[in-house]
N, C-alpha and C positions, 0 to 999 in steps of 0.2 A: 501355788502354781501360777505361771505367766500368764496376763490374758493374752487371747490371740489379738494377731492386729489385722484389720481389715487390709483385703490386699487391693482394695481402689484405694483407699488415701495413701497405702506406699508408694502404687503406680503415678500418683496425683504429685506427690515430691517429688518423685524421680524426674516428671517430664517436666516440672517447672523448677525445678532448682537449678538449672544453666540462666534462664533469663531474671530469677528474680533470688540470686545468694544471698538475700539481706534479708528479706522479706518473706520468705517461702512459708515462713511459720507460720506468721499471723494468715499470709494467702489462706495458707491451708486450716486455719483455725475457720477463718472465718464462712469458707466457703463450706467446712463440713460441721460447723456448730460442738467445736472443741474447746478446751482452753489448752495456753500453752503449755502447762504442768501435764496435759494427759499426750501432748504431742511429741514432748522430752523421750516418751519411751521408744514412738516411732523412729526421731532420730537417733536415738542411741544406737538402734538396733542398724538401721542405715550403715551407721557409722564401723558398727561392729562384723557387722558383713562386705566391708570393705567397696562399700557403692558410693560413698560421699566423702570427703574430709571437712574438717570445720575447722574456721580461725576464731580468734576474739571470745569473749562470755558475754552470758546470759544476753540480753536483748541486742549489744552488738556484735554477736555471733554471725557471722559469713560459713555458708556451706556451697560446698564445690563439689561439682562430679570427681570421681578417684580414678585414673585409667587405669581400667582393665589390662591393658597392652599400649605398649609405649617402647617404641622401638624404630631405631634410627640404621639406616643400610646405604653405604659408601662402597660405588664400584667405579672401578678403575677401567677408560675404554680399553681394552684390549682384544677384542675381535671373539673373546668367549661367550658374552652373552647374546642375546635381543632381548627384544621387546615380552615374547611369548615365556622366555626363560625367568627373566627379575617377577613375572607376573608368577609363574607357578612355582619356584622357588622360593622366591622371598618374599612376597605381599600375599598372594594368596594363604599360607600356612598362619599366618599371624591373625585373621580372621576367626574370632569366635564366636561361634549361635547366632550366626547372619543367613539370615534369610534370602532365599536364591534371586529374589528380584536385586537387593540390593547386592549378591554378588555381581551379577550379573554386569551391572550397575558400574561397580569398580572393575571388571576386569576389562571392560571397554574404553571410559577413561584411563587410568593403568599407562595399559598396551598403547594406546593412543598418544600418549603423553610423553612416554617413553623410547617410541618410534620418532616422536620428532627430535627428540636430544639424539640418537642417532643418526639418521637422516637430513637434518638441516644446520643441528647448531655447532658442529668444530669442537665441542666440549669435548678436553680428556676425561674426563670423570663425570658422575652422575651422583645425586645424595636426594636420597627418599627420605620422608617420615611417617612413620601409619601411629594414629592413637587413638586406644578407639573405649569409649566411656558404656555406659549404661545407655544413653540414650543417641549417642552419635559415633561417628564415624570420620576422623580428617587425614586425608595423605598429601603429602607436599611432597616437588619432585625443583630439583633446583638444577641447573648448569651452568659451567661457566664458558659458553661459548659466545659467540656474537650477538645473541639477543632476538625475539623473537620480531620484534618491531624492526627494527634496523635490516635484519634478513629478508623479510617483506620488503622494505623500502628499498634496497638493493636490487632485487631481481625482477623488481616492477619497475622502477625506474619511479620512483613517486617521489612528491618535494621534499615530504618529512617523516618522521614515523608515529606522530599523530594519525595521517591519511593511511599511514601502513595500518592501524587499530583498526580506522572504522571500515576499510575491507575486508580486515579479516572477520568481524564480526556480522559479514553477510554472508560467509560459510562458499563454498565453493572457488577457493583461492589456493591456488600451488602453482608451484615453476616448475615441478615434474609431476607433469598431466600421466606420463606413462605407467608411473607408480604412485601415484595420489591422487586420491580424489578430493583434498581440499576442504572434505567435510570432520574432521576427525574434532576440532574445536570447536566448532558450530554443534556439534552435536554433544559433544562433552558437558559444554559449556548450560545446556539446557537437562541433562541428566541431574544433575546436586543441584541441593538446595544453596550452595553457598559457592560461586568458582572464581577465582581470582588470579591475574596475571599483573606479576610487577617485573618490567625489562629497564633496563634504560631509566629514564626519567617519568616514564609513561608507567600508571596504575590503572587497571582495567578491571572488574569485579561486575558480576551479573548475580543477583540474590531470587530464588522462586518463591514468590507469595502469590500474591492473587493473577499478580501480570508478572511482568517482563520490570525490573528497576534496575538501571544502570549507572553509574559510577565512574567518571575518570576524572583524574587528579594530576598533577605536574608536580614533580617532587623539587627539592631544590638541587641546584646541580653538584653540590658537594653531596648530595645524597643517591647521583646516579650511580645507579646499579649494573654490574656487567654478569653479563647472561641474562637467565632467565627464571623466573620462579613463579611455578602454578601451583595453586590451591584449591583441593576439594572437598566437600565436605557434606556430610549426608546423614537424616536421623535413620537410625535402624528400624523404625514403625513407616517407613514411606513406605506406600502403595503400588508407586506408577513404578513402571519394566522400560525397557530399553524400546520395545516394541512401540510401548506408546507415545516416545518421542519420536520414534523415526515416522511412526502414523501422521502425528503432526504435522509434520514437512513435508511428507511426500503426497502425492498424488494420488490416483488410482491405479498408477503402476509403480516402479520399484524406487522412479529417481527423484532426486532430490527438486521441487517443485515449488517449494512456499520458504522463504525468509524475511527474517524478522528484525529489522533493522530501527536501532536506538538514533531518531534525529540528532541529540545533544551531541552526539562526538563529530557531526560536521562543523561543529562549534568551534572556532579560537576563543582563549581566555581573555573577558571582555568586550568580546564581540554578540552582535544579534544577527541571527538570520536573514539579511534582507537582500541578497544581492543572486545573479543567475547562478556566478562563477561558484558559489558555494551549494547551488542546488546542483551543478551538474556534479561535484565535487558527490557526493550524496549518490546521485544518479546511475553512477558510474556501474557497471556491470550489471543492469538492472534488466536490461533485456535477458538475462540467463535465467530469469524466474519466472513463472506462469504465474505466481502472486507474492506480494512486496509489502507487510504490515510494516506501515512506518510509524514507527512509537514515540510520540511526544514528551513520553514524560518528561519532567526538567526545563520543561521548555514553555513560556509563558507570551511568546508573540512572534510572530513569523511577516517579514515585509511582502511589498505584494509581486515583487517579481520573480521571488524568490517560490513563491506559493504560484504562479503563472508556470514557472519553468517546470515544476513536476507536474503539475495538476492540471494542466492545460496542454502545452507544448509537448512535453513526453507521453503525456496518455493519447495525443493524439496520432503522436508518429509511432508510438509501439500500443495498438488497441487490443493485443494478446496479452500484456502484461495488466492484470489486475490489482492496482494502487487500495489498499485499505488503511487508512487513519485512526490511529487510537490512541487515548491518553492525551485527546485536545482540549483546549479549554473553548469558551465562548467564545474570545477573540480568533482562535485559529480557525474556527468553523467558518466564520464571517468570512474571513479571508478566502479559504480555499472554496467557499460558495461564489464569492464573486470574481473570481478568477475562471472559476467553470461558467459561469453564465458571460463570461466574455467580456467582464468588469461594466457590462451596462447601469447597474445601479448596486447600491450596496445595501444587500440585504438584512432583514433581521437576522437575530441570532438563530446558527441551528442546535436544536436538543442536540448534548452530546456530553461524556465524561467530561465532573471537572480537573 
């Protein structure tokens, strides 16, 4: 007769064999005081129940999640669908033994994602993908309309579609105020663990761990892309609900009240922070929030007029708007401390993230 096998060290492979294919064995040897000959049977049976595939033998063996569902959906615009429609027709049925936070989860994104390829981007057609593993969740939604960045930059009137990225990444951005509310990506975008926007030459990606880590890249221009393609992606063991994002944001009443704005993307490539024209650039719609977390990461030194024009100059003329700093280092504390004390001396360093 078979031994049985403990169902934590299956659950132990399953959640680590995405981040470590190579390794997972010895992980799991070591952490649970096995040897590899006794771990062989775990994975066989893995393998047997169609949860993982493996390449290569014995010690350089690679294992991989197997998908469960793997399935690709190409529609044609023609005035039959919406948003509400590809969402319960065709994304929602492909979903199996997902948990209603994480439905939840997807049908907001989904529908959200899906309205704006109708609504903004000119695309004849639309192409999803949903694939969904043991332990995760990814759906991508592609078009080939004008591009998410460039459509922004058009109807704002803005220099480039860089500047088009870092407003839409303070959430509360639409050219129709009457039927949008501007939040649909800003909120997406902090639901998955993993979300990712590539239009144009501009790559944009937000990852949830501890904070907020941001991502943008310039591709080369034989590599620019036309439309639009977002990616989302989510473990099936998440916790948080759609509730506890929007708690996040908003206030004590229903509207949208706090964003969370990544400094790096005021950045040009090769460039440092030092100038006003690039704080107001930053600044720009910031009286719309009752509170503005400006997130440093990525960001290793800030000049001082630059750190004057938020931190002094705009906190003074908008005193409702609530400036919080995060993800600075020692030099940036320096800085925006002696800018608030009116640059009379330059102080020591303030305790703060490094």
């Amino acid at each position: 007769m078979a031994r049985s096998q403990n169902p934590e060290i299956r659950e132990f492979i399953l959640q680590n064999v995405e981040a470590r294919p190579d390794s997972v064995v010895s992980l799991t040897a070591e952490k649970y005081g096995l040897s590899r000959a006794a771990l062989g049977g775990y994975m066989a049976k893995l393998l047997a129940d169609g949860l993982i595939t493996a390449e290569g033998k014995t010690r350089a063996r690679r294992y991989q999640l197997k998908p469960l569902v793997n399935e690709k959906i190409f529609l044609e615009r023609n005035g039959r669908w919406n948003e509400d429609t590809v969402w319960r027709e065709h994304i929602r049925p492909l979903m199996k033994d997902v948990k209603q936070n994480i439905l939840d989860i997807f049908q907001y994104g989904c529908t959200e994602m899906v309205n704006n390829v109708l609504d903004h981007s000119g695309s004849p057609d639309i192409y999803i993908t949903y694939e969904q593993t043991y332990t995760t969740i990814e759906v991508s939604v592609l078009d080939h309309g004008i591009g998410i960045f460039n459509k922004i930059k058009n109807d704002f009137h803005l220099d480039d579609a860089r500047t088009a990225l870092l407003e839409l990444s303070k959430g509360k951005l639409t050219s129709d105020r009457k039927n949008h509310s501007g939040e649909g990506i800003y909120f997406t975008s902090r639901m998955f663990e993993k979300f990712s926007i590539l239009s144009g030459h501009l790559y944009y990606s937000r990852t949830r761990r501890d904070g907020d880590d941001w991502l943008i890249e310039t591709l080369d221009k034989e590599e620019n892309k036309k439309g639009t393609y977002v990616y989302m992606k989510i473990h099936t063991n998440a916790d948080w609900t759609t509730r506890d994002v929007f708690n996040k944001y908003q206030g004590d009443d229903i509207y949208f009240r706090k964003t969370h704005v990544p400094v790096s993307l005021g950045r040009y490539p090769g460039e440092q922070l030092v100038s006003r024209s690039q704080a107001k650039r930053i600044l720009a719609r910031f009286p719309d929030f009752s509170e503005v977390i400006l997130d440093f990461y990525g960001v290793n030194e800030i000049g001082q007029a630059f750190a004057d024009e938020i931190f002094r100059v705009f906190k003074n003329e908008h005193p409702d708007t609530t400036l919080v700093a995060t993800g600075t280092n020692e030099n940036i504390n320096r800085m925006i401390q002696y800018v608030q004390s009116n640059g009379a001396t330059l102080p020591l360093p303030l305790p703060g993230p490094a």
